[in-house]
C-alpha positions in Angstrom: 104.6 118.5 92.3 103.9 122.4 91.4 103.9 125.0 94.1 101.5 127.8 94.1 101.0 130.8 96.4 97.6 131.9 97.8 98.8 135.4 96.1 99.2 133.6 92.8 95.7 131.5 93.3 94.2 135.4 94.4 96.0 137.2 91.4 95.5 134.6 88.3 92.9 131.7 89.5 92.6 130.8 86.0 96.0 130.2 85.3 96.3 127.7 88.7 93.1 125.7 87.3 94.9 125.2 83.9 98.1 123.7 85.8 95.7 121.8 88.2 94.2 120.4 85.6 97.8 119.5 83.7 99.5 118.3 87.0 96.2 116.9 89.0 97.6 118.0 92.2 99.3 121.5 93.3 100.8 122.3 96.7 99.2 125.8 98.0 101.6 127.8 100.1 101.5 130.6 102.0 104.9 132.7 103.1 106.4 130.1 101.2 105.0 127.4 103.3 102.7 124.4 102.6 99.2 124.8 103.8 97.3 122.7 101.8 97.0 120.4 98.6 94.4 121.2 95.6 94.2 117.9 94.1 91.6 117.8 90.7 88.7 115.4 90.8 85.8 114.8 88.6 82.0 115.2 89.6 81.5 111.3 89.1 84.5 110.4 91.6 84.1 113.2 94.1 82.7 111.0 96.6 85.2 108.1 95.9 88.2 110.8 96.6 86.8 112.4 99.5 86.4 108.8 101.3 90.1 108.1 100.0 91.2 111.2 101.7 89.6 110.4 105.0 90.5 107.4 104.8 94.4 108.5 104.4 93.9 111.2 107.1 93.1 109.0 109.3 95.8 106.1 109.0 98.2 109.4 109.6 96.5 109.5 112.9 96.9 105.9 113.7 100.6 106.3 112.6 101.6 109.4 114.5 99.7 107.6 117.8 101.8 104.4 117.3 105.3 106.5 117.2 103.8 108.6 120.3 103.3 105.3 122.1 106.6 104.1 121.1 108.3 106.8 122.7 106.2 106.3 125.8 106.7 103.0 126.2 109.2 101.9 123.9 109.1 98.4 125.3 105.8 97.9 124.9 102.9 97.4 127.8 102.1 94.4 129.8 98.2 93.5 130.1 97.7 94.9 133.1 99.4 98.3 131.8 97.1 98.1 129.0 93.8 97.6 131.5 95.0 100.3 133.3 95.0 102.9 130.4 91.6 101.9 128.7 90.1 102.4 131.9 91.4 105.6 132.5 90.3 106.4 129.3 86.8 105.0 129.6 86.6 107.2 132.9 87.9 110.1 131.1 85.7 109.7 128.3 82.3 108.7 130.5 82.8 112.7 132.0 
């Protein structure tokens, strides 16, 4: 995958669309780190990609809750612990 700088995109924007056109995804980085990912979609799939990104996005989340629970309770939680912590969360959530 192709890295570009936000001072390349700034300085020649036509140059990054011709390589995110050739490549169909490019890394944007700034002080040499990743920010975000241009990836190249069509008008007619727009919708389609934007619902595959969330979608994505969103199974990260799960993911990155599971290991965090893990590390809580790495032996897992017994019914009752599980009661416990939906209520707490219901009660947090009803505020």
């Amino acid at each position: 995958m192709k890295f570009v700088s936000v001072r390349e995109l700034r300085g020649r924007p036509g140059a990054v669309w011709k390589a995110l056109a050739a490549e169909k995804e490019l890394v944007l980085t700034s002080n040499g780190k990743p920010i975000a990912i241009l990836a190249s979609v069509g008008e007619d799939s727009f919708e389609q990609a934007l619902g595959e990104l969330r979608r994505a996005r969103a199974l990260q989340a799960v993911s990155r809750l599971q290991r965090k629970a893990l590390v809580r309770f790495p032996r897992g939680l017994s019914p009752a612990q599980v009661g416990k912590e939906v209520a707490a969360a219901r009660k947090h959530r009803a505020r």
